[in-house]
C-alpha positions as CSV (number, residue, x, y, z in Angstrom):
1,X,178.0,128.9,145.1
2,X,175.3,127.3,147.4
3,X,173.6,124.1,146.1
4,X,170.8,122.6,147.7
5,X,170.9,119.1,146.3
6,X,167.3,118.1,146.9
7,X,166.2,121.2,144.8
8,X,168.2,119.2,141.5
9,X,165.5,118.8,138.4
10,X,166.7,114.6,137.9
11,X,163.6,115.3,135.1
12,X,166.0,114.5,131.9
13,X,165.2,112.6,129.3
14,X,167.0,109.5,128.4
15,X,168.5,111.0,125.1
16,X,169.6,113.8,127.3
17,X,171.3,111.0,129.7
18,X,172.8,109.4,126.5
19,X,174.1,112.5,125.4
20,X,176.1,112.7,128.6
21,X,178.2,109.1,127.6
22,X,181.4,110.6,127.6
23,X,184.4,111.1,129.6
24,X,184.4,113.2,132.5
25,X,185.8,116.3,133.8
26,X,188.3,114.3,135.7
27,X,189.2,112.6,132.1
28,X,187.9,114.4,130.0
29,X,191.9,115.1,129.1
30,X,193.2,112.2,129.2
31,X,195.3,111.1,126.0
32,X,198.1,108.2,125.4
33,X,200.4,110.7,126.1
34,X,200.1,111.9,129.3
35,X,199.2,108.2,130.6
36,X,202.7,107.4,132.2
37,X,203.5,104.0,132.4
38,X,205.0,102.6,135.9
39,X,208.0,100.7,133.9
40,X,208.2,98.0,136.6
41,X,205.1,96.9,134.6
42,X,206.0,96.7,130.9
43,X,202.4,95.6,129.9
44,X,201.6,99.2,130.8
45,X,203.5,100.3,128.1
46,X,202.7,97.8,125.9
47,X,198.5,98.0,126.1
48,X,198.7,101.9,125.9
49,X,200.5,100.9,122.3
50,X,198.0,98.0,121.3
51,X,194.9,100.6,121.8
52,X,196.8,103.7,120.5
53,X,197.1,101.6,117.1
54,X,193.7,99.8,118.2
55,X,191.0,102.8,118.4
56,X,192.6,104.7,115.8
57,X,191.4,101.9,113.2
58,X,187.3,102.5,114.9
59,X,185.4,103.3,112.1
60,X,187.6,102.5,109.5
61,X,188.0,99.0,108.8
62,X,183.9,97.5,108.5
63,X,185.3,94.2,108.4
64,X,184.6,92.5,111.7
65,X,184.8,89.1,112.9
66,X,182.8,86.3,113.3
67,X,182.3,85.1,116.5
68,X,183.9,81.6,116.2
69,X,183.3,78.2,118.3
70,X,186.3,77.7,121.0
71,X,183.5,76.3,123.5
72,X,183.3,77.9,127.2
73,X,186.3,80.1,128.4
74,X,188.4,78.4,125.6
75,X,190.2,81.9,125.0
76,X,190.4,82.6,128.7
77,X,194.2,82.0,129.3
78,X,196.1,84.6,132.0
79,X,198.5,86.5,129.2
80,X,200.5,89.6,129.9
81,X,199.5,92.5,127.6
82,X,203.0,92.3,126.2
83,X,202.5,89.1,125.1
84,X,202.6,89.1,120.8
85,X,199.5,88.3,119.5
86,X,199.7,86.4,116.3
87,X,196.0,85.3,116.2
88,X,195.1,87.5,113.5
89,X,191.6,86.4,114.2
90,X,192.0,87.3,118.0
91,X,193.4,90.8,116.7
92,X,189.9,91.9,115.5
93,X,187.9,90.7,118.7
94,X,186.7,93.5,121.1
95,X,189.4,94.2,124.0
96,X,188.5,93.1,127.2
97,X,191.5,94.9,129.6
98,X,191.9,93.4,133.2
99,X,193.8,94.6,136.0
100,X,193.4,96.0,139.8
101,X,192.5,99.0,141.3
102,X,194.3,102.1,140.2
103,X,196.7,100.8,137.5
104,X,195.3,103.5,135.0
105,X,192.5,101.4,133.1
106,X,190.1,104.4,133.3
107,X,192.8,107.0,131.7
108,X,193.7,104.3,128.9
109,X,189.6,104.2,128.3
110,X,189.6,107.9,128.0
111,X,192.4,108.1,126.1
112,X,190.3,105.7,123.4
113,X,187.6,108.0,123.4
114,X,189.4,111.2,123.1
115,X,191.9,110.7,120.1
116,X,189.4,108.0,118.7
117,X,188.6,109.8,115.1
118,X,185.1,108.9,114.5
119,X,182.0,110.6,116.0
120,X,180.1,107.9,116.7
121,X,181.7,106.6,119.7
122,X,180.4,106.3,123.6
123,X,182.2,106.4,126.9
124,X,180.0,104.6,130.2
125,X,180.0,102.4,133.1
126,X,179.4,98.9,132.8
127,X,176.6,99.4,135.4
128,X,175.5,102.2,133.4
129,X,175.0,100.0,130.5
130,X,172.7,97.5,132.7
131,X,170.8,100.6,133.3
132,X,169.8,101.3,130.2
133,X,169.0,97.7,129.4
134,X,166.6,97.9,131.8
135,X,165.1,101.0,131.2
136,X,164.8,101.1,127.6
137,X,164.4,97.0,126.8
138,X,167.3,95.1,125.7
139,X,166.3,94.9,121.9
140,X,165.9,98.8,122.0
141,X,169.5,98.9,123.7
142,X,171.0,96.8,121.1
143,X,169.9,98.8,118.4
144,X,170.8,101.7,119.4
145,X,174.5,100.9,121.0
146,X,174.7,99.2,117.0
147,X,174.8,102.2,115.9
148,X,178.2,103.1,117.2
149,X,181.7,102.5,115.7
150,X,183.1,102.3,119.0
151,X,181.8,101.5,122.6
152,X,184.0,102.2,125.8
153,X,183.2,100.0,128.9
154,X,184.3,101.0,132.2
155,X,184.5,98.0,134.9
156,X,182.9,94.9,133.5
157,X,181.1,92.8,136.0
158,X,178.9,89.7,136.2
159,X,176.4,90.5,139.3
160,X,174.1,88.0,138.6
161,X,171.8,85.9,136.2
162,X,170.0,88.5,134.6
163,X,173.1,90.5,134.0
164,X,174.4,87.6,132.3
165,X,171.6,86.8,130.0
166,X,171.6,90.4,128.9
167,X,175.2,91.2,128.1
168,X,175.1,87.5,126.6
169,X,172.3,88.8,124.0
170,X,174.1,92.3,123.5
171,X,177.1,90.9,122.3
172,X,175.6,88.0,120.4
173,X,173.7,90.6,118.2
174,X,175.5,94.3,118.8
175,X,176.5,95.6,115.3
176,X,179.6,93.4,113.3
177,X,181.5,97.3,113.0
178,X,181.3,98.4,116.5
179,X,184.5,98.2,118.3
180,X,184.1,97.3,122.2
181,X,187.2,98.0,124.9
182,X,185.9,97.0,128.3
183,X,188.1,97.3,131.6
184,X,187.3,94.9,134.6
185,X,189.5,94.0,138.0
186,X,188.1,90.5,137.3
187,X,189.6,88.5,135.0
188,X,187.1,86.8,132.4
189,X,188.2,83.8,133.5
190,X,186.6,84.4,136.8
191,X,183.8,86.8,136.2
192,X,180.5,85.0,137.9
193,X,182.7,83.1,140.4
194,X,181.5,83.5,143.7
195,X,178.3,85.1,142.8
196,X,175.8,82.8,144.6
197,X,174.4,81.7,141.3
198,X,175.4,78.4,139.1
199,X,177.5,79.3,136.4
200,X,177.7,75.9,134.8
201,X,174.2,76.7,134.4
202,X,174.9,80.1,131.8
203,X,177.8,78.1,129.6
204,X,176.1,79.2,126.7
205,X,176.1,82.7,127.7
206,X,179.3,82.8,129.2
207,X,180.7,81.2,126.0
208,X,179.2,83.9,123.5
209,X,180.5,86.7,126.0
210,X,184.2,85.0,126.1
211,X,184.3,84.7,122.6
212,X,183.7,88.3,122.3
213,X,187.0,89.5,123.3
214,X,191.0,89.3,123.7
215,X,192.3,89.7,126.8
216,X,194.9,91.9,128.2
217,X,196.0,92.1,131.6
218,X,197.3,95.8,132.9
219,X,199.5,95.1,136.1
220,X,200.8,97.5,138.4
221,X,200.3,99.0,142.2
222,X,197.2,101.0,142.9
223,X,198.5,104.6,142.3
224,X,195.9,106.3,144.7
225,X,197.7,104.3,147.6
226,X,201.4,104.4,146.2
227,X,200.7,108.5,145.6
228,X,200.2,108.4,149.7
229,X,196.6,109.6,149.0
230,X,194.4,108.6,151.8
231,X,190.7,109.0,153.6
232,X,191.7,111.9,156.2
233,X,189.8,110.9,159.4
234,X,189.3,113.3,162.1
235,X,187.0,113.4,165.5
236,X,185.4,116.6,164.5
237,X,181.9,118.2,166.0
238,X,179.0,119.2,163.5
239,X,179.9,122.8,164.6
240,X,183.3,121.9,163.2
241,X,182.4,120.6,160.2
242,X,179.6,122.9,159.2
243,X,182.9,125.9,159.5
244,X,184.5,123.5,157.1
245,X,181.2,123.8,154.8
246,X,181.0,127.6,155.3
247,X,184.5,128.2,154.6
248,X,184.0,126.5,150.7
249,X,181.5,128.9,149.9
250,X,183.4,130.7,147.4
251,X,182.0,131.7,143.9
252,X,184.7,130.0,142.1
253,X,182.9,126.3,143.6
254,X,179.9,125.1,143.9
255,X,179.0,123.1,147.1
256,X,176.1,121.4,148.7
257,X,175.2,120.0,151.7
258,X,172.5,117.1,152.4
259,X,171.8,114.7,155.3
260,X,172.6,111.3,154.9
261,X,168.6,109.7,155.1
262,X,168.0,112.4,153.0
263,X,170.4,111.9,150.2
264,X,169.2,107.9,150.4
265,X,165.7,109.5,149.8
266,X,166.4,111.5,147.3
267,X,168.9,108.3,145.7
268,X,165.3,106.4,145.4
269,X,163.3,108.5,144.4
270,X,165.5,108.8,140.9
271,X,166.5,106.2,138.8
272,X,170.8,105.6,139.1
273,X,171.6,106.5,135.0
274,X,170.3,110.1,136.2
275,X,172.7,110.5,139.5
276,X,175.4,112.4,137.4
277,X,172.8,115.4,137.7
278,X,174.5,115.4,141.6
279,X,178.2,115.8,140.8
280,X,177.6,117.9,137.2
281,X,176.0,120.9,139.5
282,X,178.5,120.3,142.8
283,X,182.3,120.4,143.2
284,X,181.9,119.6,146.6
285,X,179.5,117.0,148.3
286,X,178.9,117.4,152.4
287,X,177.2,114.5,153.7
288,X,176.3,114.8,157.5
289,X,175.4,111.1,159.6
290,X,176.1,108.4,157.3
291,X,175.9,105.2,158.4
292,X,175.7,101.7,157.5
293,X,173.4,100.9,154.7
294,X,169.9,98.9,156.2
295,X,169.9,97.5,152.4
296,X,171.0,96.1,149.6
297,X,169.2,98.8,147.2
298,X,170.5,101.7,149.3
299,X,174.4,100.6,149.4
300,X,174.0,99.8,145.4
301,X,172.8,103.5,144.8
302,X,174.9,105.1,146.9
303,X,178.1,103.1,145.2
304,X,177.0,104.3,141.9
305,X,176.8,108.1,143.2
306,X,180.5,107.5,144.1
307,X,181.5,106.3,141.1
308,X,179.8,109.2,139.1
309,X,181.4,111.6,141.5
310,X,184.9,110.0,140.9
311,X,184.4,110.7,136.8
312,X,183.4,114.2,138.0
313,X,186.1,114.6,140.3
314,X,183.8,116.2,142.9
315,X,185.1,116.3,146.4
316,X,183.0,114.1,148.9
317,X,183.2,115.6,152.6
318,X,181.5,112.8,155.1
319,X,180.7,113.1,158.8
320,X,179.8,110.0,160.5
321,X,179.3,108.2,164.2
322,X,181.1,105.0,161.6
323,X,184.7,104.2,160.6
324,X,184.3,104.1,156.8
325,X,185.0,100.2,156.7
326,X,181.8,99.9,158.5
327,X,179.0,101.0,156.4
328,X,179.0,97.5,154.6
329,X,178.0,94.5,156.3
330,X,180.3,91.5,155.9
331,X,177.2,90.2,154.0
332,X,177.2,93.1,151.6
333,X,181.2,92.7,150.7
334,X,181.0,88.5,150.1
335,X,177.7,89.1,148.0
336,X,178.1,88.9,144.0
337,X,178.1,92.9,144.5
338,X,181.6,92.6,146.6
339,X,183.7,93.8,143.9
340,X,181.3,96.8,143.1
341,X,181.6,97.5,147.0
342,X,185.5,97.6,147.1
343,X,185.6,99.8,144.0
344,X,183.8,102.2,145.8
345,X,185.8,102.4,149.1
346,X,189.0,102.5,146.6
347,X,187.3,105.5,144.7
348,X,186.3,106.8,148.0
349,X,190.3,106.7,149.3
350,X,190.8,109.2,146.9
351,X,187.9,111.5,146.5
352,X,187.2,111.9,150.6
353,X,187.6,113.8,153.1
354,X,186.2,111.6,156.7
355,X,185.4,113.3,159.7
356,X,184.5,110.8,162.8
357,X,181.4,112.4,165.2
């Protein structure tokens, strides 16, 4: 089935967006038990226990902590997931997991969210999150994220100031019986580092956030590379790699096929919480002449399509004068956005198919 991508209707309502706060078809499945730890890395075996036991309490127990006074980055220590915990204060923060690319945080947030019990529960994207702060007003976003027993982040990040104030505020005020589980490849101890803005200057902020959570940290190798799975890159001519369009026409999946300035157009003209309308109508994406970004704006949205096209596991297919490494600037990758940039080339490794001009 043919879809002409610029013909989407992006006119959905924000309920209808917040209805859609759930895993994906790519892990939509997911449960403790078919996430397979790498037993080189016993702290893969041992979070998958602490949040089996963890998110099966959401909802349950409506006695939740206090947020107490350990100052900034007091609980901010490097511990191995398979460390004991004998804080029993620590044991009913929010769970703040850390680890690289590909050691499986995604599944374990799935997992949460699919044998998690109660019905009030959400699965999003960190950025996701930001979005809707923006869009609806941060008091509005508080009280409706309150609402929920449990709240499943995927990659925490610290861009910049504003982000900080904002997630700050949410988590000074979010409900005392919401759970939170958050995965970052930043550890807390460095989120803001590096971000070309002074972070002695949020302590406060920093401070409320820290005290938010325990920390876990998920090691292990990045199973998209240690699987073999790689960008395939071919010299290919558009006549080449329109056959390759033609020849995924089949009614079984749905396909589309969009210029690159075009797609960029199209990427502006809506706002990034309503991108998912791209990968929930297509299996397959064909993008014909990208290149490197000209902006800032432009390389944030088109990082977020990836990353809602990696939940959806739809199938990117990219033709290009440009070697993938170079559609960000060096500026781009040591901006406070770096970490957002290399997520989406790592997300990329697996989901493309790269065909040089």
């Amino acid at each position: 089935m043919i879809v002409n991508i610029s013909d989407l209707n992006f006119d959905v309502s924000v309920s209808e967006c917040m209805k859609n706060m759930k895993p994906h078809p790519k892990f939509q499945h997911c449960t403790f038990e078919n996430y397979i730890p790498d037993s080189r890395y016993p702290s893969q075996s041992s979070i998958k226990n602490i949040l089996s036991e963890k998110v099966l309490s959401a909802g349950k127990n409506k006695t939740k902590y206090q947020i107490n006074n350990k100052g900034f980055f007091g609980f901010l220590k490097r511990s191995s997931s398979s460390d004991k915990n004998t804080d029993n204060q620590d044991m009913d923060l929010n769970l703040y997991l850390d680890g690289g690319f590909g050691v499986g945080k995604t599944h374990l947030l799935s997992a949460c969210y699919n044998v998690a019990e109660t019905d009030k529960k959400t699965f999003l994207s960190f950025g996701e999150l930001t979005y809707f702060f923006n869009f609806l007003g941060i008091e509005k976003s508080i009280k409706y994220f309150s609402d929920f027993d449990l709240i499943l982040l995927d990659e925490f990040e610290l861009d910049d100031p504003a982000t900080t104030r904002m997630i700050a505020k949410f988590f000074q005020e979010l409900g005392n019986d919401t759970l939170v589980i958050t995965t970052s490849n930043t550890l807390p101890s460095d989120l803001g580092k590096g971000q070309h803005f002074q972070i002695e200057e949020f302590e406060r902020e920093m401070g409320v956030i820290a005290d938010s959570f325990s920390t876990y940290v998920i090691e292990g190798e990045d199973y998209r590379r240690k699987s073999g799975s790689q960008l395939w890159k071919r010299v290919v001519d558009k006549e080449f790699f329109m056959d390759q369009y033609a020849k995924a026409d089949t009614e079984a999946v749905s396909k589309g096929l969009i210029g690159f300035e075009e797609l960029i157009s199209l990427l502006k003209q809506n706002h990034p919480f309503k991108y998912y309308i791209i990968p929930d109508n297509t299996e397959a994406l064909f993008i014909d002449g990208i290149k490197p970004f000209s902006s800032l704006d432009e390389a944030l949205r088109f990082a977020h399509l990836v990353d809602n096209c990696y939940y959806y596991n739809t199938k990117i297919f990219i033709r290009s004068d440009y070697h993938l490494n170079d559609l960000y600037s060096n500026e781009m990758l040591e901006s406070c956005f770096q970490k957002k940039f290399l997520r989406c080339l790592s997300r990329l490794d697996e989901l493309a198919v790269f065909y040089l001009k």
